[in-house]
Each structure stands twice: as C-alpha cells, then as structure tokens.
C-alpha angles and dihedrals in degrees: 000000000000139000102219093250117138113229097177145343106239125177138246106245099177154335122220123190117233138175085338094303129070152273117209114207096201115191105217102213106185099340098129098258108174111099093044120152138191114269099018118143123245133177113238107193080335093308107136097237129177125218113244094173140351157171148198081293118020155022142205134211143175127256116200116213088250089059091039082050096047105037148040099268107084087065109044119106135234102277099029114141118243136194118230136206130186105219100254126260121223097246097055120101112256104241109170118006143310104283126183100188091237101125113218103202134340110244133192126246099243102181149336134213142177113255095184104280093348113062116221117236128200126194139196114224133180106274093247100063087060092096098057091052113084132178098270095004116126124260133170123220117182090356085304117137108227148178110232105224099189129357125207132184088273111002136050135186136214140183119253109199111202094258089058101048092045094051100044135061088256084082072086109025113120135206096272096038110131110229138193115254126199111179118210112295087216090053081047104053096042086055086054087051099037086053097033113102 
C-alpha cells in the first residue's frame, strides 16, 4: 500500500527485453534508498513494482506484459522522469489517500492553466471509470494523491499546488502526455458489492 505522496522523481534508465516481457532499470535520485531490500514494493508513476535487484542508485524490476499493456510504462522512453514512491509502513502518517499500485486505466493531460499560484489540470479518462470519480473525491495520477475538483462523463480536474508541481514529474509534463490512473479503492469496493449478487 501506498498514500500518494511523492517521496522522490526518480528517472527511467533502461528497458531491457526478457522472456518476452521486460526488465526496468529505475535511477533513484533522492528516494531514501538505504535500507533497500530485495522484494520491497515501490510505486513507479503509481504502478505497484518489486524489486528484483539494486544498488546505492537504482533499482530494477520486472514489468510483466499485462502491466506494459495497461500502463504507461511500456512507452516511456529511456530518461523519462518518474515519480516514486516506498510502500508505507504502519506506522507513517497518511498523507494523501489510501493507493494499491494497481493502475485502473491510462488517461491523457488535456490542458493546463494558470489558477493564480496552483495551476489547474484537466485529464481525459476511459469513460468507465467515470462512476468511481466524484467532485472532492481522491485519485492518483501518476501515483499522485489528488483532490478531483470536477468530474465529467470522461474528464476530471484537479488543483496542483506548487509544491506539488515542483516535486513531481508533472514540473515536465506537457498538455498530450498519457498518465496512470487508480480510482479510489473505497469507490471500488462499494461498485463489487453494489453489482455482486
């Protein structure tokens, strides 16, 4: 489990096809790194990852084809900022919201504008996760814990303070760039049981 709080933007070093899947090679930059292990969860642009090997400065995971598929990963390219995230402990603050990792749908930056310091961001989503999104409701994007300022049939918008922006990989996302969505897992659960007979 995760909260949606950034701890660090790391960077894709490399991809290496395996097996027919992949192997991600993830620099670190300042996520506090020392007391890494093998087989720890982090959260790569909000996709759940294990680590598989490390060192001071990286780490490398595999993806499976079902996460290259369903997420952003299989088509970012070498360099790409990335936000990370350590799985929480139970004893850490919950700062954002409740995250899993497990990535619901991949959406698209629409636009940005200036909202006087914050910026206002709006994002495309597939049109079934609509009815988990609600005004004032969490989402993550990117692994991002975020307040949903307005929800439409197939768009939402939320509020990036500049914290937020300079801490994150959104400092260079740009209106066109495909993101990982994760609805909340409340408004996910209550769908299972509202349709289960």
């Amino acid at each position: 489990m995760f909260t949606g709080i950034i701890e660090a933007v790391g960077r894709l070093d490399a991809r290496e096809q395996r097996g027919g899947d992949a192997r991600l090679r993830i620099a670190v930059g300042a996520l506090p790194f020392a007391d890494a292990r093998l087989g720890e969860s982090i959260a790569v642009n909000g996709v759940c990852l294990t680590v598989v090997a490390f060192d001071a400065g990286h780490f490398e995971a595999d993806a499976s084809n079902e996460t290259l598929a369903l997420t952003t990963l299989g088509g970012l390219a070498p360099g790409t900022p990335l936000n990370l995230e350590r799985a929480m402990r139970p004893t850490d603050r919950l700062g954002g919201h409740l995250v899993s990792g497990h990535v619901d749908g991949v959406g698209r930056v629409l636009d940005v504008r200036e909202d006087a310091r914050a910026q206002r961001w709006r994002f495309a989503m597939p049109p079934a996760l609509a009815k988990y999104v609600a005004q004032k409701g969490s989402i993550c994007v990117d692994g991002v814990s975020l307040t949903v300022n307005a929800a439409g049939a197939d768009d939402f918008e939320v509020a990036l303070v500049p914290h937020t922006v300079a801490n994150t990989a959104f400092a260079v996302a740009r209106t066109g760039d495909a993101v990982n969505l994760e609805v909340d897992l409340v408004a996910r659960y209550l769908e299972r049981l509202r349709t289960t007979p």
